[in-house]
Each structure stands twice: as C-alpha cells, then as structure tokens.
N, C-alpha and C positions, 0 to 999 in steps of 0.2 A: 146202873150208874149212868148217870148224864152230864157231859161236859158243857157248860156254857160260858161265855166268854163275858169276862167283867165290864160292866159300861164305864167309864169316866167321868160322864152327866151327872148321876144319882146314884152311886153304890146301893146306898141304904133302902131307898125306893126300888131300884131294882131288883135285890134280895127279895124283899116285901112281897111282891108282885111275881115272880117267877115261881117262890112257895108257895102262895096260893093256887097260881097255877098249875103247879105238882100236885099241891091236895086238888083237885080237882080231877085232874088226869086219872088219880089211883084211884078216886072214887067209883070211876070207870071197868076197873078191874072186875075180875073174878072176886066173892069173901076172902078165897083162901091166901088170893094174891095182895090184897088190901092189908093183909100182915106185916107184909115189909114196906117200910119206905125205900124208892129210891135215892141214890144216895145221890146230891149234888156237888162237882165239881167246879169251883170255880176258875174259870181260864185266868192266870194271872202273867203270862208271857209279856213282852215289853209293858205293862202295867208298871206306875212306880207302887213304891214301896207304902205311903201311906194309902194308898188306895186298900192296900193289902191290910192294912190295921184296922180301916175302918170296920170294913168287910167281916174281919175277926172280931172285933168289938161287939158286933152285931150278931155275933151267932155262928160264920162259917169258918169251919176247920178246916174242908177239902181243899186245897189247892193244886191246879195245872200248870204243869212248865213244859215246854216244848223244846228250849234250846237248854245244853248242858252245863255252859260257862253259868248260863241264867238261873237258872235253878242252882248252881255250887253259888252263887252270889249271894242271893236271896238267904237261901238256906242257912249259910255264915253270917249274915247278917246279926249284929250284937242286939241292934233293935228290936229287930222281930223275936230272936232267939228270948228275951228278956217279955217281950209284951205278948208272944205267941207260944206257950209252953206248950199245947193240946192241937199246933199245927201238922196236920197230914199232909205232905209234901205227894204228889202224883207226877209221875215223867211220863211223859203222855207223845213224847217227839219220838223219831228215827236214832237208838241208838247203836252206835259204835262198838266195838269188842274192846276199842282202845280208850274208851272215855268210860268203859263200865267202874273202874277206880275210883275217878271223881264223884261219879254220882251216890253209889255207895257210902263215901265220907259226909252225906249232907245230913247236920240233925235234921229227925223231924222227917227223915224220908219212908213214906209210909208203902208206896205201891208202885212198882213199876210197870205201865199197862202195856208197853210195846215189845216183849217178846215173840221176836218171831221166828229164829234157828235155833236148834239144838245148840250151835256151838257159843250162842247168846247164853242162853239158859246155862249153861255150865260154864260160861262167863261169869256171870253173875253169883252163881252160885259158892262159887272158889274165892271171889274178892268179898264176898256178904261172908264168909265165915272167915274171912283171913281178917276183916273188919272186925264182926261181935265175938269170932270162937264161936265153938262148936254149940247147937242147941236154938240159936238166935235162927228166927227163920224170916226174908223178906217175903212180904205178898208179891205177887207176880198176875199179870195177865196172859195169856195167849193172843196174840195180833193175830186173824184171818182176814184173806184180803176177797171179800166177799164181793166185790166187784169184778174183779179181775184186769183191772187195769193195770200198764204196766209201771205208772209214775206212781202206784202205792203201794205200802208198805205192806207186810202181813205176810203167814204161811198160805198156800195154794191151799184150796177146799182140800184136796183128795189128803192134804199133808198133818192135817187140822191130830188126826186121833194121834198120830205117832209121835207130834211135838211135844202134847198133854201129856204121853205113856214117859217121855224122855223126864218131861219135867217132875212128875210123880216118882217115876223109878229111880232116878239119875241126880237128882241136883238135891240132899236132902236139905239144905239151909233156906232151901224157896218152898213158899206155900201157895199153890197155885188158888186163884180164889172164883176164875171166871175166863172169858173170853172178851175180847174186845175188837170191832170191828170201824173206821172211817169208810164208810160204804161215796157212792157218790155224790157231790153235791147239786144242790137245786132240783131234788125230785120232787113233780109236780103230784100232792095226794089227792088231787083230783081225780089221777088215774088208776087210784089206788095204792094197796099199801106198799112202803119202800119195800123193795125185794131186798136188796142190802139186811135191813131190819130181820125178814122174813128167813132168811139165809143163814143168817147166825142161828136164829131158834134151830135150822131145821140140822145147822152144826152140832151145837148143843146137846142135841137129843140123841144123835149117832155118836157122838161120844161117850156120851152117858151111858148108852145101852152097850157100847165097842169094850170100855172100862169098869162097866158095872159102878158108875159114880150116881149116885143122888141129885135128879136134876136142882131140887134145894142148894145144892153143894158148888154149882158150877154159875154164877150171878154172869150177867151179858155187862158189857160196857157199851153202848150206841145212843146218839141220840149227841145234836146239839142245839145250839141260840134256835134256831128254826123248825126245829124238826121233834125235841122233845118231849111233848105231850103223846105224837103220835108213838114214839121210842116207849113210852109205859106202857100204852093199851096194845101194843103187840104181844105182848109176851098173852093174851088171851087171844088171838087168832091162830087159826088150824094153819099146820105146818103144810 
C-alpha cells in the first residue's frame, strides 16, 4: 500500500501520471508478485473537499487523513457521503485512546493504519463493536517504528510479534490486514535501498514464521510522494 499526497495543481493529471507510474514500478516485480496491485492511497489531509471529488470521479477510492476532527468532517460530509458511496476512508495519523469513538463513527471508514499498543487495539476493538455489534470487523494496521526515532510513532522492532498475537487473539471485531511503517524522511537511494523499507520485510517475515501467518496474508503499508516506486520493488530484495 502507498501513501501519496494529493497535488492541488492537477488532480486528474496527477492520478494519470503516478498509475502509470505504479504500473511500471510492478512491472519490476517478481510474476508472482505482479499479481497484486498495490493499493494507492491518496493523501487528502488539509485538501478541500472538491479536490476530493474530483479525485473520486476519476477512479480513486483510497483516502488518507491524518488529523481526527478532519477525517470526522470529511467523513460526515452530505456531499461527499452522497457523491462518494465506494469511499475508503484510511486514518493514517497518531491516534488517541480518547478519540478512538469519533473516528469509529465515520461512514466510509475503511482502515485504520496506525495501531500501535495493545491497549489501542482493544480501544478500538470495543468502540468498532459497540459501533456495528458483534460480527462487523474494522481492518487494522500494525504501526512499527522501523527507524527508531523517538519523535515517531509505531511499536519497538522487538515488540512487532506480540502486538500482532494481541490483535489476532484479543480484539475479535478487528481484522488485522498488514503492517505499516513511516520510516525516515529524505533517504538518499543512491546509497541504496531504504532500510526503513528493508526492515519492515524483515518484520514481516518473523512474524509470519513467529505466528504461523501467510506472508500472502500480512500486505506492508510504506512508501510515499517520493519514495514509492522504490516501496513496490522491495518487497523482491533479500531480507
């Protein structure tokens, strides 16, 4: 999955231009991996609202919000909710335990990529079924903080298997769908490939084997405006 951020300029030309881009990127792939498309998200944070329709008019369903008020706006939104019935809402920011309510009540909320505590995950969990009742399951991410910085967000590497075991065993109204990492910004791939990128795989894979999951099963989220072609042709380099 790849996050990029909506231009103002050219919507429609920009969409244009970054799918081709993606097809080109996966053509790069392994066969087996040339299966899946990756999925794009588009950044739609302080964006106004017909930007957002265009955008949809044209083909993209994924949407990114970062702040919570924004996303509950958006999301309530008569217009959109009326001209955007097959919108995928993604929260993609730092959430709260105490704003997990709002964000739950938004139509259209399809994925929440920043889970990163247990006591999130069964946040979440409790307010998405006190929201649909029992059976309704949200998608969920796992946030790992693959750089180790301490101004970002995400579980510690070492903590990566046990939040997944949490969210599996523990939260049955969530359906975890992947991992999701904001590694650093401005890595120069001159030097080669983002470690951040390379990190997550090498999460991924110790997971998988830690929980017996299907790496099939477990999609990455990385990759943004800059850095996204390299974010597809990793998932084919050695861990």
């Amino acid at each position: 999955m790849l996050r990029l951020i909506m231009s103002e300029y050219d919507v429609v030309k920009g969409l244009r231009v970054v799918r081709e881009r993606v097809r080109a990127a996966s053509q790069k792939r392994a066969p087996e991996l040339q299966k899946v498309q990756p999925r794009l998200v588009a950044v739609s944070k302080t964006k106004p609202k017909d930007l957002i329709l265009t955008a949809y008019e044209h083909g993209q369903r994924n949407f990114g919000e970062n702040y919570v008020q924004e996303l509950v706006d958006k999301g309530h939104d008569t217009e959109i909710i009326d001209k955007c019935s097959e919108i995928k809402w993604h929260f993609i920011g730092h959430l709260q335990r105490n704003k997990v309510s709002k964000v739950v009540s938004v139509p259209g909320l399809y994925l929440v990529e920043t889970v990163d505590t247990d006591k999130l995950a069964t946040a979440l969990d409790v307010a998405w079924t006190k929201q649909k009742g029992q059976g309704a399951r949200l998608k969920v991410m796992a946030q790992i903080n693959t750089s180790g910085e301490d101004e970002k967000n995400g579980c510690a590497l070492e903590e990566a298997t046990q939040l997944v075991k949490h969210i599996l065993d523990k939260c049955p109204s969530l359906e975890l769908i992947g991992l999701m990492t904001i590694g650093k910004f401005g890595h120069d791939l001159s030097q080669g490939p983002n470690p951040d990128f390379i990190c997550l795989k090498k999460v991924q894979g110790e997971v998988c084997q830690a929980l017996g999951i299907g790496i099939d099963n477990l999609e990455l989220s990385m990759g943004m405006s800059d850095d996204f072609e390299h974010a597809i042709v990793t998932n084919d380099l050695e861990e």
